[in-house]
N, C-alpha and C positions, 0 to 999 in steps of 0.2 A: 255242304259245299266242298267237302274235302273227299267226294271220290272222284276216281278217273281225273287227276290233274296233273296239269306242270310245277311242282312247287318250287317257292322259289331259293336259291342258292344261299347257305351261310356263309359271311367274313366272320371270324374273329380274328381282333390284331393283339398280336401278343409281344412282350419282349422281356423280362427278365424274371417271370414269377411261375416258375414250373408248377407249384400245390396250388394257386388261384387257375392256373389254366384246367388243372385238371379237373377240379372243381368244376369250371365253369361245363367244358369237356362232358362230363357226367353225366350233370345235368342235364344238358342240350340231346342226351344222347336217351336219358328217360322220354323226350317230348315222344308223342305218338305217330308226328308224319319223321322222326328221326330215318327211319331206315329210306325213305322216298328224297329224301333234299342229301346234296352235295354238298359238303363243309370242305370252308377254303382256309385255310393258317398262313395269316400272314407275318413270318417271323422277322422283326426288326433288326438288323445287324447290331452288335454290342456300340455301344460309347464309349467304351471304356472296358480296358481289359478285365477290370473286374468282373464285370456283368458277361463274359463270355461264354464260360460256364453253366451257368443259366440258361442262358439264349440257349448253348449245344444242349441242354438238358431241354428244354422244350420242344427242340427238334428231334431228338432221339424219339420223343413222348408220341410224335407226333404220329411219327412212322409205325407206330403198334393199335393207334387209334381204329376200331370197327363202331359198327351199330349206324354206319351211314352209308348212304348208295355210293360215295367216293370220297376220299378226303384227299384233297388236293395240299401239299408242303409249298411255299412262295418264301423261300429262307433270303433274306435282301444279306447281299454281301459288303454292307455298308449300311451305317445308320442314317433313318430317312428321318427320323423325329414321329411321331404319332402323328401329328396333323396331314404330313407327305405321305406315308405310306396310308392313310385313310384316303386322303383324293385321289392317290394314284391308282390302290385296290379297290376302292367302287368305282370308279371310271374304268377299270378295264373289266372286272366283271358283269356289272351293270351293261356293259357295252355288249356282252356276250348274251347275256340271259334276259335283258331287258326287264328285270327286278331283282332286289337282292334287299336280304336280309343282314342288318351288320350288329355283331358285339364287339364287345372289349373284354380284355384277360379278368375282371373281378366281378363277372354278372354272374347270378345263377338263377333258372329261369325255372318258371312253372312246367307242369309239363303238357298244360295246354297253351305253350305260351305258341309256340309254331303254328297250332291250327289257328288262332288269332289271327297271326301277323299272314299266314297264307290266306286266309278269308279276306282280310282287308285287302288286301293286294289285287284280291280276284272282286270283289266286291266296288271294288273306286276306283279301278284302273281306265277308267273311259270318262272318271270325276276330274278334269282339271284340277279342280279346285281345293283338293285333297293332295296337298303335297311329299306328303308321308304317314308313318303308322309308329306308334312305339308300343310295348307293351309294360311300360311306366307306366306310370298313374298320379300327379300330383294332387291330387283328391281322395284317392284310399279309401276308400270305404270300409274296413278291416270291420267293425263292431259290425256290420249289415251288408254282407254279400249279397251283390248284384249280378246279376249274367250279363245286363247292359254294355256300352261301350261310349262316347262323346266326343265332339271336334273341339279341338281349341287351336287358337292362334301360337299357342307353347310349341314352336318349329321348331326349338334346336338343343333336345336334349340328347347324351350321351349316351344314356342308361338305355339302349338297345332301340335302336330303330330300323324301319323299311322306308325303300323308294321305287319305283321307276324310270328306267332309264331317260324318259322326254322330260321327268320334272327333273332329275339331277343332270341333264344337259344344259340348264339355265344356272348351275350353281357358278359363283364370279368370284376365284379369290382372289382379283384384287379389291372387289367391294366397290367397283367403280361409283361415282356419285353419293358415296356414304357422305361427304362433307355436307349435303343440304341437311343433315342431322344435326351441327352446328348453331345453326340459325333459324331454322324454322323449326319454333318451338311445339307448334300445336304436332306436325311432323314427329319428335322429338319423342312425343309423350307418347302416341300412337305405338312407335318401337321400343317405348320400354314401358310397353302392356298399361298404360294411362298413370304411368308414371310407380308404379308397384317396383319397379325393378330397373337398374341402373343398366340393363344391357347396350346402350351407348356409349358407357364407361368402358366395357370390354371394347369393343371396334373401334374405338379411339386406341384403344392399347394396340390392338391386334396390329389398327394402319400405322402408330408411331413409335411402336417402342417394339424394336429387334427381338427383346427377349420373348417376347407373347408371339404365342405361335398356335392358334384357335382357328380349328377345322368350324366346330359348333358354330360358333358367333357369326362364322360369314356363311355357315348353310341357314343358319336365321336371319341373316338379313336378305339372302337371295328369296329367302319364301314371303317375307315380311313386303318383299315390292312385288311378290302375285300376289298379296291379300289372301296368301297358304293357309289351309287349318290340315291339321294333324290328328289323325283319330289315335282315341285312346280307350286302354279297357276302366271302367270306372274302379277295378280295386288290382294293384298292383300284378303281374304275372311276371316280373322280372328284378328282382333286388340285386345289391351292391353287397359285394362281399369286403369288399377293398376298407373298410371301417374295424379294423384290425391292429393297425398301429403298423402294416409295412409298407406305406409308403407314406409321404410329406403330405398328400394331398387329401387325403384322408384322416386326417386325424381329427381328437377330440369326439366330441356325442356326435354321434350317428343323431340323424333328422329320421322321422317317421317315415315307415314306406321303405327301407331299404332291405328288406327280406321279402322274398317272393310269398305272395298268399299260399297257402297248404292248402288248398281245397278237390276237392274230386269233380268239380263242374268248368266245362267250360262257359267259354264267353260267347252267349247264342244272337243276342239282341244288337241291332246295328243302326244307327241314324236314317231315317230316310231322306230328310232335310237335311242337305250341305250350309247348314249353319251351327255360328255356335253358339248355345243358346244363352238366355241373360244370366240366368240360374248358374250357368256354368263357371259365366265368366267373373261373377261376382264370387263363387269359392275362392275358384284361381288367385284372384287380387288377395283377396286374404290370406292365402297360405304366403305369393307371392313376395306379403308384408313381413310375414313372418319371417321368412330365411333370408329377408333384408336388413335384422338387425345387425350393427355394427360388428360386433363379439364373434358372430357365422357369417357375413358376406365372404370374407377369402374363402373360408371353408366350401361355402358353397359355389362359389365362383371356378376350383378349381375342380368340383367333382361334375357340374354341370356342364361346364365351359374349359374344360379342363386343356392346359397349351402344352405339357409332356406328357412321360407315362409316371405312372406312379412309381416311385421307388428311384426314377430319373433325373437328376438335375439340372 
């Protein structure tokens, strides 16, 4: 599926961590449609004087960057906060190329992660029903490589995802109508995956409390009212670097999954049926269970759902 195409555009949003971007940078720059796709840098203005440095060391970086048909610099001369400069950079790019592909400064990706995410794109783009692509995996398969791929209801993770431009023109931050989340319970459960996972708890934060500021939370709840599923490859093509110890949001044990599979195959097999199957969804709930104990919920709320950048206050 990957001759003769349009593929589609890279975001990464970056802002204070020059050896995570370059990393990530690298990486992206191994994939094998690398030299066919356009990479966009979207560089955050500093917060804080401290962080300036950085920021200007990212931008220097950015400007020596090859190994892509064009890399576009978007240096914001003022700080937009990560969730801003996310809605602002896929709404204008998306708006141009009608898909687009997006990361964050601490992914580092397989290097079939791109023919995935462009297969998907070109494969479901005429699928409503399919409202984005990640090349996460909350399933992993790591002991039993699969070439497979699966849909689930999991709309709003961070760890590198794709859209099209008609399903991210329904995205609503202000979450209009999120209040019948409140009171209608069976409602309730449905949005946080039959109750595995407090993601209610976030959007309540997101609409009441200033300091939460979650791009994720309200693109899951905009696909969660089209009844979105999200393909995914069944064993990871994209991992977290950011488990390091250099920023707040990341810290403590790394959760399983968060380095990208080594393998030399890509991901060939794709759902025919836009559903998600039972099979699927009863893993989900169980991992879901899993990084809902007490001990990692912040943890994973802030690497999932994450409201700055890392290293950010």
């Amino acid at each position: 599926m990957n001759e003769m195409r349009e593929t589609a555009p890279v975001i990464l949003f970056t802002y204070n961590r020059p050896e995570h971007t370059r990393r990530t940078i690298e990486a992206l720059r191994e994939n094998e449609l690398a030299e066919e796709t356009e990479l966009f840098i979207f560089s955050d203005g500093a917060k804080k004087e401290a962080d300036a440095g950085k920021v200007q060391e990212i931008r220097d970086y950015a400007g020596t960057v090859t190994g892509f048909r064009q890399v576009h610099l978007v240096a914001r001369a003022k700080n937009y906060g990560l969730a801003n400069n996310v809605i602002e950079g896929v709404t204008e790019v998306v708006g141009r190329y009608g898909k687009v592909i997006v990361l964050e400064d601490d992914l580092v990706t397989n290097p079939y992660f791109l023919r995935f995410m462009n297969d998907g794109l070109d494969r479901y783009e005429k699928e409503k029903k399919v409202t984005g692509i990640t090349g996460y995996s909350f399933l992993d398969d790591r002991t039993d490589y699969r070439k497979e791929s699966y849909f689930c209801g999991l709309t709003g993770t961070s760890w590198s995802w794709a859209t099209w431009a008609d399903r991210w023109a329904a995205f609503d931050k202000e979450a209009k109508g999120w209040e019948r989340l409140k009171e209608d319970k069976a409602y309730r459960k449905r949005f946080n995956y039959d109750n595995t996972y407090n993601f209610y708890q976030i959007l309540k934060m997101q609409q009441q409390d200033a300091k939460t500021n979650s791009w994720a939370i309200r693109w899951y709840y905009t696909t969660f009212l089209q009844g979105g599923l999200i393909l995914a490859p069944t064993c990871s093509l994209v991992g977290n670097d950011g488990w390091d110890g250099s920023g707040t949001h990341c810290g403590g044990k790394a959760p399983s999954a968060v380095h990208a599979l080594k393998t030399s195959r890509a991901v060939t097999e794709f759902p025919e049926e836009i559903r998600e199957l039972p099979e699927v969804r009863r893993r989900l709930k169980k991992e879901l269970k899993k990084i809902s104990e007490p001990h990692i919920l912040k943890r994973i709320y802030h690497t999932v759902f994450r409201r700055n950048y890392i290293g950010q206050p």
